[in-house]
C-alpha positions in Angstrom: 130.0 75.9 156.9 130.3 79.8 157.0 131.8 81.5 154.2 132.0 85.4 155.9 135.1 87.2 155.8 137.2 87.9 158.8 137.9 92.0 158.6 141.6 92.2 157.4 143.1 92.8 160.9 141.7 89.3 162.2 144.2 86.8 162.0 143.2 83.6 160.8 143.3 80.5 162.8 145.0 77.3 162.7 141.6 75.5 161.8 140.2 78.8 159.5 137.8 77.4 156.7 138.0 77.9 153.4 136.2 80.9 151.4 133.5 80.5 149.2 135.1 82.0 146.0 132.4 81.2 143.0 129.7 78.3 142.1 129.7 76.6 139.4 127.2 76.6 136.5 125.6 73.2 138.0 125.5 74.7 141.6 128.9 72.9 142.9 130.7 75.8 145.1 134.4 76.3 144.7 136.1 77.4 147.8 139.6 78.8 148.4 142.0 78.5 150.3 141.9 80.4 153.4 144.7 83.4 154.1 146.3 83.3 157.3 149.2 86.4 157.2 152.5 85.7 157.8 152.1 81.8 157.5 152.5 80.1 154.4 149.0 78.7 152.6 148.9 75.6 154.7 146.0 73.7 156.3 146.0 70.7 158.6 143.0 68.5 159.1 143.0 65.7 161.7 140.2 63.2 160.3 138.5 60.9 163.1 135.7 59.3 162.0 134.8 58.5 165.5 134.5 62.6 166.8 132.6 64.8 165.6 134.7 66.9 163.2 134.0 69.8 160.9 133.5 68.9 157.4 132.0 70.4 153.9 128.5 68.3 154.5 127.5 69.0 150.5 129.6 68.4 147.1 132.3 70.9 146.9 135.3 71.7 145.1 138.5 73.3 146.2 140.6 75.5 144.8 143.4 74.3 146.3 145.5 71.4 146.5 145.0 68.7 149.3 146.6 65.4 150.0 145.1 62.8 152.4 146.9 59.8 154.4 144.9 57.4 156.3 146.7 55.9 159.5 144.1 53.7 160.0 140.8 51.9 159.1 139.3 53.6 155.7 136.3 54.1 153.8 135.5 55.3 150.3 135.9 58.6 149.1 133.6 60.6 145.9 135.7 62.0 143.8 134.0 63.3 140.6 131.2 60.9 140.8 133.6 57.8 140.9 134.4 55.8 143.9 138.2 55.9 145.5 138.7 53.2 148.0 141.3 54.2 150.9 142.6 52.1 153.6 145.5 51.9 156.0 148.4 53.6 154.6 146.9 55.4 151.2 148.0 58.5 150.2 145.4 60.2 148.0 146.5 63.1 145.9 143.1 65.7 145.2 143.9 68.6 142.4 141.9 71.3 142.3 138.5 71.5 140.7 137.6 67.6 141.6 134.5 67.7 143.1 134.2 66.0 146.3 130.6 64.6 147.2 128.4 65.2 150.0 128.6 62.8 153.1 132.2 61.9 151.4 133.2 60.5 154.7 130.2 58.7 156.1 131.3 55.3 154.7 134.7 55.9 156.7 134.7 53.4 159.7 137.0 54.0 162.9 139.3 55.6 160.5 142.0 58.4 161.7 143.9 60.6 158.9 145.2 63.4 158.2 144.8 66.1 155.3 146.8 68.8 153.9 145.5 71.9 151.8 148.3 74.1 150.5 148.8 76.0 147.5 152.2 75.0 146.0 153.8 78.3 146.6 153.4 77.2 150.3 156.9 75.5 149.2 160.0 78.3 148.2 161.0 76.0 145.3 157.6 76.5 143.6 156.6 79.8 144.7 158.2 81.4 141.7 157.0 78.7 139.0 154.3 79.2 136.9 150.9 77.3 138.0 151.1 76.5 134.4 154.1 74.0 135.0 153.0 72.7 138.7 151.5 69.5 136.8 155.4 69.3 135.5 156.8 69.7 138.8 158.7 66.6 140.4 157.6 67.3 143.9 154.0 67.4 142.5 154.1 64.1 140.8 151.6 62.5 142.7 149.1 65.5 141.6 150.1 65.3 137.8 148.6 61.6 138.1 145.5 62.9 139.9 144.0 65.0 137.1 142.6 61.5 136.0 138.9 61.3 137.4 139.5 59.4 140.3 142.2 60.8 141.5 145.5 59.0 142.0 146.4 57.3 145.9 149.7 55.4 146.7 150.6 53.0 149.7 152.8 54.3 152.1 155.5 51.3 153.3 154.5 49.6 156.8 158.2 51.0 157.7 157.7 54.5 156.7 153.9 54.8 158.7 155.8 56.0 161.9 157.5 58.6 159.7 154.6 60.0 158.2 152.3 60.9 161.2 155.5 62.1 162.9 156.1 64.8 159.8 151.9 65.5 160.1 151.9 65.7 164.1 155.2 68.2 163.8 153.3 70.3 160.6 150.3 70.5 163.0 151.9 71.6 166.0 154.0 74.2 164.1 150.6 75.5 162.6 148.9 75.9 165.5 151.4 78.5 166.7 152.1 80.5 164.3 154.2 83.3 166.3 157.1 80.5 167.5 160.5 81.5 166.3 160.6 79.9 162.7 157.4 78.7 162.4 156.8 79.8 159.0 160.4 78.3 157.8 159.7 75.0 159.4 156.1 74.9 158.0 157.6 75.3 154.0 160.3 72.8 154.8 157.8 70.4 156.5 155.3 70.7 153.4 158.3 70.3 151.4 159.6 66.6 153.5 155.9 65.6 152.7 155.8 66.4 149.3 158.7 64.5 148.2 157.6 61.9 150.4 154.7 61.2 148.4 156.6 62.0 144.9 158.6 59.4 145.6 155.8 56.8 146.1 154.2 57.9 142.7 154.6 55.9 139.5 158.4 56.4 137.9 156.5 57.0 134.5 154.7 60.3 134.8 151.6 60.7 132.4 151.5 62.0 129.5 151.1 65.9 128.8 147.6 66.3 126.9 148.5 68.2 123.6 145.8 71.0 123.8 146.0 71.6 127.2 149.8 72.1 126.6 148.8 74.3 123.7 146.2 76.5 126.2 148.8 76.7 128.9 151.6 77.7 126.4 149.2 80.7 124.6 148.4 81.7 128.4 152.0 82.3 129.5 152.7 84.0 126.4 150.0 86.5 126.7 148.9 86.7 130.9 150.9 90.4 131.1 148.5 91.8 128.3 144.6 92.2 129.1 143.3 89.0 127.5 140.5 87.4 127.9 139.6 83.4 127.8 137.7 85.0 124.3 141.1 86.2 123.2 143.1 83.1 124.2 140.6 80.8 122.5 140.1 82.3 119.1 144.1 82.4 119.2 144.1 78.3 119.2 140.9 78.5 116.8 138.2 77.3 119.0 135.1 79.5 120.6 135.5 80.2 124.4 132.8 78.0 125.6 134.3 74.6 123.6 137.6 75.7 125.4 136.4 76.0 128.5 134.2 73.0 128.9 137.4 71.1 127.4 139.9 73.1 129.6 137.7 72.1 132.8 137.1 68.3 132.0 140.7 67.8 131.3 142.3 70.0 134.4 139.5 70.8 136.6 139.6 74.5 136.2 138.0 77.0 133.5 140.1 78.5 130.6 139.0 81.8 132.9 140.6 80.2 136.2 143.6 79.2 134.4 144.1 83.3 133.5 143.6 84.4 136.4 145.5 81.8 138.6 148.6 82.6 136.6 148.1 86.6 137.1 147.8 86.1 140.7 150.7 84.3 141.1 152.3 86.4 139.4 150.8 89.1 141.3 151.6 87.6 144.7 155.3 87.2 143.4 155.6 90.8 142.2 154.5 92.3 145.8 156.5 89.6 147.8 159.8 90.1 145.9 159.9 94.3 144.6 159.1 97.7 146.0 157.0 98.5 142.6 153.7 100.1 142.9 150.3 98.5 143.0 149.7 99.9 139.1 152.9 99.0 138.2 152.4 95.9 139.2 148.5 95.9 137.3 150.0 96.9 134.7 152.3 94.2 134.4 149.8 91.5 135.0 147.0 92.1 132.6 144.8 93.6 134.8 143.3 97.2 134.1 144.9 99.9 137.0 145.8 99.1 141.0 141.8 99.8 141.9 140.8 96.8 139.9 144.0 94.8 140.9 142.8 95.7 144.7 139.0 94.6 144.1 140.6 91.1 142.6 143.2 90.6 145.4 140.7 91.1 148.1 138.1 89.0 146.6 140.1 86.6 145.9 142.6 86.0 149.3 140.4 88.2 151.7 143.4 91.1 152.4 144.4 93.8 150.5 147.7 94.0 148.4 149.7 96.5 150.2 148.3 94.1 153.9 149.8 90.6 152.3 153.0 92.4 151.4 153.7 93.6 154.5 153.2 90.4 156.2 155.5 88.3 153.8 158.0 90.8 155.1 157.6 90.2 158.5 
């Protein structure tokens, strides 16, 4: 697995790996999603255990979202230390900040499936909601379910099978060239087919919202714009910022940190795709200090400058 960083004018392939972003206090690395300009953040993964394929060999987490479906045969999958059996048909729904073990797939036996990474505002009905309410979202129901510790997985109907590696064959094919009239429209609305797809197969009763991480989520949206810190946020609830983020992170798989950040970025990201305003305008309106520190963030965080992924959601 190589984590270095493609200079800004290499595009990113169809198969481009993820980016080591941080590690985590226990040695877990989180990884990213990787950027790939002018495409929305999708990945497509065709898993066969009987090739050689590339694959995160040690426990990971991503920082993305990432549904898997199994066509056929199955195996066991490591999700936070627990065991999630998958066979023919399963649908499994991984949130960020699960960790994934090592060797995850070397229980899988003739087994072909497929797996998704996208961030949610991959799809133009989320891409201007708060990551705060994603877990809300209908078209991420299946997700909501999956902050439990094993995840969450659903059975697709026999009937429906055909369907679903049709919609994954026609993602992956769009994905893999990226300069075909409409490729980028056809990759949201194919993300999109998928996604309620598997919302539909999720439970009708969605799980109940956990009181203090509503509380956290609420104090962040209210305050994201001004330049907070998880110290701030927490002493505003009444707790000290290392009880809130150990909690935070159990309970959502993310830091109380993360959760700042994710929602200036987004915010960030929606600021440059949609106005003309400059990059300390748009620091300013973000919580973050001046458009030199906004740029350091941006570039660390997705690989490309502001002012680079602008120009490409333009295109």
């Amino acid at each position: 697995m190589t984590t270095e960083r493609p200079p800004d004018d290499a595009p990113a392939g169809p198969r481009a790996q993820a980016r080591l972003r941080t590690v985590r206090p226990d040695g877990t690395p989180v990884y990213g999603h990787p950027t790939r300009l002018g495409m929305p953040p999708v990945l497509v993964t065709r898993i066969d255990s009987d090739v050689e394929h590339s694959h995160l060999d040690h426990r990971h987490v991503h920082d993305f979202l990432v549904l898997v479906y199994v066509e056929q045969g199955g195996g066991t999958v490591v999700l936070n230390g627990q065991d999630t059996p998958l066979r023919d048909g399963d649908v499994l729904a991984v949130p960020p900040g699960q960790a994934i073990d090592s060797a995850t797939l070397a229980g899988f036996h003739h087994c072909r499936a497929w797996s998704v990474a996208f961030t949610p505002d991959a799809v133009p009905s989320l891409a201007s909601v708060s990551p705060l309410a994603w877990g809300h979202h209908p078209l991420l129901a299946l997700f909501a379910l999956a902050t439990l510790p094993a995840g969450a997985s659903t059975k697709v109907p026999d009937a429906e099978r055909p369907r679903w590696s049709a919609w994954l064959t026609e993602l992956s094919d769009e994905l893999s060239e990226p300069g075909r009239l409409g490729a980028r429209d056809a990759v949201s609305a194919l993300l999109t087919r998928i996604l309620i797809g598997a919302a539909r197969l999720a439970p009708s009763a969605p799980a109940p919202p956990d009181p203090l991480v509503t509380r956290v989520f609420d104090e962040i949206e209210a305050t994201f714009r001004e330049p907070v810190s998880a110290v701030d946020v927490a002493r505003a609830l009444g707790y000290t910022a290392g009880y809130l983020t150990t909690v935070v992170r159990e309970r959502t798989g993310r830091t109380l940190l993360e959760w700042i950040t994710e929602r200036r970025m987004t915010e960030v990201r929606r600021m440059l795709r949609d106005t003309d305003l400059p990059l300390g305008v748009v620091a300013a309106r973000t919580g973050l200090r001046d458009a030199t520190y906004l740029v350091r963030r941006f570039k660390d965080r997705y690989g490309v400058t502001p002012d680079r992924w602008r120009r490409s959601e333009r295109v």
